[in-house]
Structure formats: structure tokens, C-alpha cells
N, C-alpha and C positions, 0 to 999 in steps of 0.2 A: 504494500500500500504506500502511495508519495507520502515524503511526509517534507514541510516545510516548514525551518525553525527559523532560517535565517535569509531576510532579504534586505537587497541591495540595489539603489534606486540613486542612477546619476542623476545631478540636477546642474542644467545651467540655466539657470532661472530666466528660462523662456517660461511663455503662456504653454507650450507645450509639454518638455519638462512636469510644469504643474499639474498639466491634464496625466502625464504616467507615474507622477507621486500619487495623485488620487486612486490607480487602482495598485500601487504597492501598498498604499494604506491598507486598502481595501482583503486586498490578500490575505496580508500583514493578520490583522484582527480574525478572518477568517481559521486561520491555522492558529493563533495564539505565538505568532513567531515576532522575533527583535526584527527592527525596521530599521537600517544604518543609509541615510543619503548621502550621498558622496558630490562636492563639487570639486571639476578639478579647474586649478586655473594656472593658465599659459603665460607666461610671461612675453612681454614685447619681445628682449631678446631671445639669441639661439646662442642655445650654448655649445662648446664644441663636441662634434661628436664621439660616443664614445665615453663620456664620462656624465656624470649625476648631474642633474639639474642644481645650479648655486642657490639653496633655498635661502640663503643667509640673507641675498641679494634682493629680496621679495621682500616689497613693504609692506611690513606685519598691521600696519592699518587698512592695508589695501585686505589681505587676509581674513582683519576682523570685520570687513563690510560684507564679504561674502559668505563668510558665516553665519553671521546674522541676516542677511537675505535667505540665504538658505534654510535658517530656522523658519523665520518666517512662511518662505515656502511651502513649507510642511506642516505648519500651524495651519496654512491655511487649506489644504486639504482636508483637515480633521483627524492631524497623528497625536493620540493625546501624548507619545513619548516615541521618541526617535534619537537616533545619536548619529549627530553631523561631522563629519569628518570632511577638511580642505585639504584636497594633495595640488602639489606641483608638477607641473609634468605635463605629459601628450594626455590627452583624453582615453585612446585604447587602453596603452598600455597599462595606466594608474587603475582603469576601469578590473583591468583582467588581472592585477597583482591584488587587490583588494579583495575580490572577488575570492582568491585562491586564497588569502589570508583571512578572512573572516571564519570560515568559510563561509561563500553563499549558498545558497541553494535555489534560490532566483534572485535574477536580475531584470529586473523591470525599466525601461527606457523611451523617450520618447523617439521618433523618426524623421524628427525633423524640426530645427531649435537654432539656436544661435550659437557664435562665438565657432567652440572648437564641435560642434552639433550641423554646424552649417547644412555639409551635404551629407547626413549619418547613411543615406541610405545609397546615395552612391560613391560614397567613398571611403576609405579605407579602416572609418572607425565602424563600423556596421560590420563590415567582411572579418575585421579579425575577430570582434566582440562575439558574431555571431558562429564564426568557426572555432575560435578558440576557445570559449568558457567554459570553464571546469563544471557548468549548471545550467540547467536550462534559463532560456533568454524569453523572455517578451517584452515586445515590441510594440508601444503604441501610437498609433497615428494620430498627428494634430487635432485638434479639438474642435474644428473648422468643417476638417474632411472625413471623421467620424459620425456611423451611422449606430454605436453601439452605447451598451448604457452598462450602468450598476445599481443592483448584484447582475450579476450576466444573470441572462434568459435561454439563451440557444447558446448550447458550443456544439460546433463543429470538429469530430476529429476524422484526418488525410489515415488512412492504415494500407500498407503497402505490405503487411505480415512480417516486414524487415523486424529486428531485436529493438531498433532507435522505434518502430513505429509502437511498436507492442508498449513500450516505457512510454512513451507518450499519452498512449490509450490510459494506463494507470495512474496518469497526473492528468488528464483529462475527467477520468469519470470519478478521483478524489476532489476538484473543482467543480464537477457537476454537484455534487450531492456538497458540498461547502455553500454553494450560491443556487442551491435551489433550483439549478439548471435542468432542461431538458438534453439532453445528448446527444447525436447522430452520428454516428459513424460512417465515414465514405471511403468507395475503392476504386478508384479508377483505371479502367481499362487502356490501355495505352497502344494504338494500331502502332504499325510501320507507317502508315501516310497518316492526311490532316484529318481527323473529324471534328464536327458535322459538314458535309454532309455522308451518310454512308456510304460504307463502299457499291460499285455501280456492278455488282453480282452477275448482271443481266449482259454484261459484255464478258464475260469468264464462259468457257464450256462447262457446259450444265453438269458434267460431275463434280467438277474442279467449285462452281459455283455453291454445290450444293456442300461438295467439305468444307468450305469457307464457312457455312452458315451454321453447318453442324460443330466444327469449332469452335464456332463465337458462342452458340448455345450451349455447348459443354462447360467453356471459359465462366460465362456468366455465372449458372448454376454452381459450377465449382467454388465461384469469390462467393457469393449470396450463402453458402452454405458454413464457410471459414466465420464471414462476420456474424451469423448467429451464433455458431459456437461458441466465436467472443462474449458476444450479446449477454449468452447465457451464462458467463463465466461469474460464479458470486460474488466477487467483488465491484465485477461491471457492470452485474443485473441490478445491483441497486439503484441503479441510475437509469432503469429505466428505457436504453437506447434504442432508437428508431434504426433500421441501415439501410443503406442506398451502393449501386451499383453505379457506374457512369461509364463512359466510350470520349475518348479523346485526349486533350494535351491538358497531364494533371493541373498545373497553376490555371490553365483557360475552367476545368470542372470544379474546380476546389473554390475558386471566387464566384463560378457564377451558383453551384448548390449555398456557399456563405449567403448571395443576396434570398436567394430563395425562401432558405428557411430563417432567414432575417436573423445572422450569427452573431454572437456579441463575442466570440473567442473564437480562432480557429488554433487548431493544437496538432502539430505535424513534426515526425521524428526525422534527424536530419543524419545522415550515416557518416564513414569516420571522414578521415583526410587522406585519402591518397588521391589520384588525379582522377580517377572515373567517378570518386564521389563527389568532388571540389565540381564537376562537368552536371550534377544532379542538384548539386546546392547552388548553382547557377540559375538552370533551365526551370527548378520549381521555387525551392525555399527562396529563394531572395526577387522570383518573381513576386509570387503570395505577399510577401513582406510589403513590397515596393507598390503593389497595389492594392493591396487589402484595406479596407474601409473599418476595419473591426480591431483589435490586437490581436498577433498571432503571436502563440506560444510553440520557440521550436523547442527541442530536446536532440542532443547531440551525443550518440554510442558509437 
């Protein structure tokens, strides 16, 4: 069963930022776990490469301004107690040493903010944050271009049967039943060409046509069968889960079942780091991320 003692919620006190302190709070209280926000702040200069940031060289008034914003911050979400911690340094890296020295067990973040937040989603604090964390990550989108709410209502989980999916599925359906959520679990079938629309069967020679289709019906039935199993699995029957099948390019099924069943979490396991997964953690997870409407929670095995 997930269990969450300990989160971790960067703040660079954008309006954004504040919209992903709200649902680490939210977490937070849920599990009964310590809330620690972290701001990190960059200094004008670069120091030479190679050696430690001159923290000496940092004006310790500038330090206590952002501290105290950052308190604030978080007061103003509704943390009745959190402890704020100011590093110096790059935004990733401070984000992923803290993370491993708390430890976390989630990391809650916005996706787009200011300062060293700029472009979190397309560049390079997002890629390492979200491949290297020793914990799973969520990710929430601006508060502008969000469609989702709190306590979540609908989560969504991506299960590919992979080990990252299956760990997900169990911090999915411990969220579910935390916030009251309904469940769903989805599996997306994945052709060699584009779907929709289907394949054009009707130009294949009709045996060839027909093992296409006997395939696909085997294929379906086969997934449809796995995700009850899950379904019914006692830890994840608690919650209740609905399951869906789908045909096409997982991140295209994954957002468009989120709008459908109107997701306020999508929850998708992200496999390890060698180069054919880093080629998966392109094409889906940092799709999903980069357009997702809702917060998604990956998990990295």
C-alpha cells in the first residue's frame, strides 16, 4: 500500500507555485505526512564551474525576504505547519538533493512559474526533476489553464502492466480512497500506424483482413481481462475502479479519456533510464505533462 510521510513542494513564488503548494497541502493533510517547501534562489552571478555555489556571497536579507514570502506562500494555501527551507543553487539540482535528503516521497511542483521555473516544462528542470527523482513527481499546471479541482473527483490511471505502471496503480487507488475519488483505469492499445481513423481492413485480402481483426479482438479481450483482474485486486477494489480499453497514440488516449471522464489527477508509471525508455518518456510522459489540463502524477521504477 503507498504510503506518504514526506513531501516536498518547490516554491518560486509565482501565482503558480501557489496553485501546486495548494495541492501539496492538500496531500500533505490527507496522509498525515511533514510538508517541507523548498525555494531555491539563483544568484545574478555564475560561479565557476565545478565548485559550490559562494553562499557567503548571498545577501542574507535578500535570503530572509524569501523566506518569509515563502512562508507566506504556504500560509496562504492553508499549511497550518510546514518547514521552509532557502537553498542556493540551480533549481534541479537543489530540487533533487533535497528531495534525496529528506527523504521525499512526493514532490509536488508547478509547470510553469517564474524566475529559474521559466520554461519547467520545456527545459531542462522538468527533464531531470522528472527523470531523476528518487519519488514520484506531480506536476501541476497553472491555475489559468487548469480544469481540475480539490479533493480530486476523477483520477485517471495510464497501466501498460509495466512494474512503474502497476506502483502507480497503488499510489493511484491509495489517492483514490484518500480524496474520495472515483478511479479509472486505462490501457491503451498502441497500432504500428496512426489511429483514429481504423485500419482500412477492406483493402487487405480477406484472410489477411480477417486475422487483423481476429487479432485486434483477441488483443482487446486479452487487456479488458488483465485490468479486471487488477480491478478486483483488494487493495484496488476499494476504490471502486471503472476500466477502459482504447486504440491509438497513448498521450493522444490518455488526455483525450482525462477530458472525458473530467480527470482531476492523471497517474502514469514512467520506466527506468536507458535510451529506449528516455524514447517513451518523450513520446508519452512529458507529452501528458506538457498538455495535461489536470496534475499528473508520474512514478519512476
Amino acid at each position: 500500500m503507498a504510503t506518504i510521510r514526506r513531501v516536498l513542494c518547490p516554491v518560486d513564488l509565482s501565482d503558480t507555485s501557489q496553485h501546486a503548494i495548494e495541492h501539496a497541502v492538500a496531500i500533505a493533510r490527507w496522509y498525515h505526512a511533514s510538508l517541507t517547501a523548498l525555494h531555491v534562489y539563483t544568484p545574478l552571478f555564475v560561479p565557476v564551474p565545478g565548485l559550490p555555489w559562494p553562499e557567503d556571497r548571498t545577501c542574507d536579507s535578500e535570503l530572509a525576504r524569501v523566506r518569509q514570502e515563502t512562508l507566506a506562500c504556504c500560509a496562504g494555501a492553508g499549511a497550518e505547519r510546514a518547514d521552509v527551507i532557502v537553498d542556493v543553487g540551480t533549481p534541479a539540482g537543489r530540487i533533487l538533493e533535497r528531495a534525496a535528503a529528506l527523504p521525499a516521497d512526493l514532490i509536488v511542483m508547478g509547470t510553469n512559474g517564474a524566475s529559474g521555473f521559466e520554461h519547467l516544462i520545456l527545459g531542462s528542470v522538468a527533464e531531470k526533476v522528472l527523470r531523476k527523482a528518487p519519488c514520484p513527481v506531480l506536476t501541476v499546471p497553472p491555475r489559468a489553464h487548469a480544469t481540475s479541482t480539490l479533493p480530486f473527483e476523477q483520477i485517471l490511471c495510464a497501466v501498460d502492466f509495466s512494474d512503474s505502471s502497476l506502483a502507480g496503480l497503488d499510489l493511484a487507488a491509495s489517492l483514490a480512497r484518500e480524496s474520495r475519488a472515483s478511479l479509472t483505469l486505462l490501457h491503451v492499445i498502441e497500432w504500428p500506424w496512426t489511429e483514429p481513423p481504423a485500419p482500412a481492413v477492406d483493402a487487405l485480402p480477406g484472410e489477411h483482413a480477417a486475422a487483423l481483426m481476429e487479432y485486434r479482438r483477441y488483443l482487446e479481450t486479452s487487456v479488458r481481462h488483465r485490468l479486471e483482474d487488477l480491478a478486483r485486486d483488494q487493495t484496488i477494489h476499494q476504490s471502486a475502479p471503472s476500466t477502459r480499453v482504447a486504440h491509438g497514440k497513448p498521450y493522444v488516449e490518455i488526455l483525450r479519456t482525462a477530458g472525458e471522464v473530467s480527470a482531476d489527477l492523471i497517474v502514469m508509471g514512467v520506466r527506468g533510464r536507458n535510451a529506449a525508455d528516455l524514447v517513451v518518456f518523450g513520446s508519452t510522459t512529458n507529452q501528458t505533462v506538457r498538455h495535461a489540463s489536470c496534475p499528473v502524477l508520474t512514478l519512476r521504477r
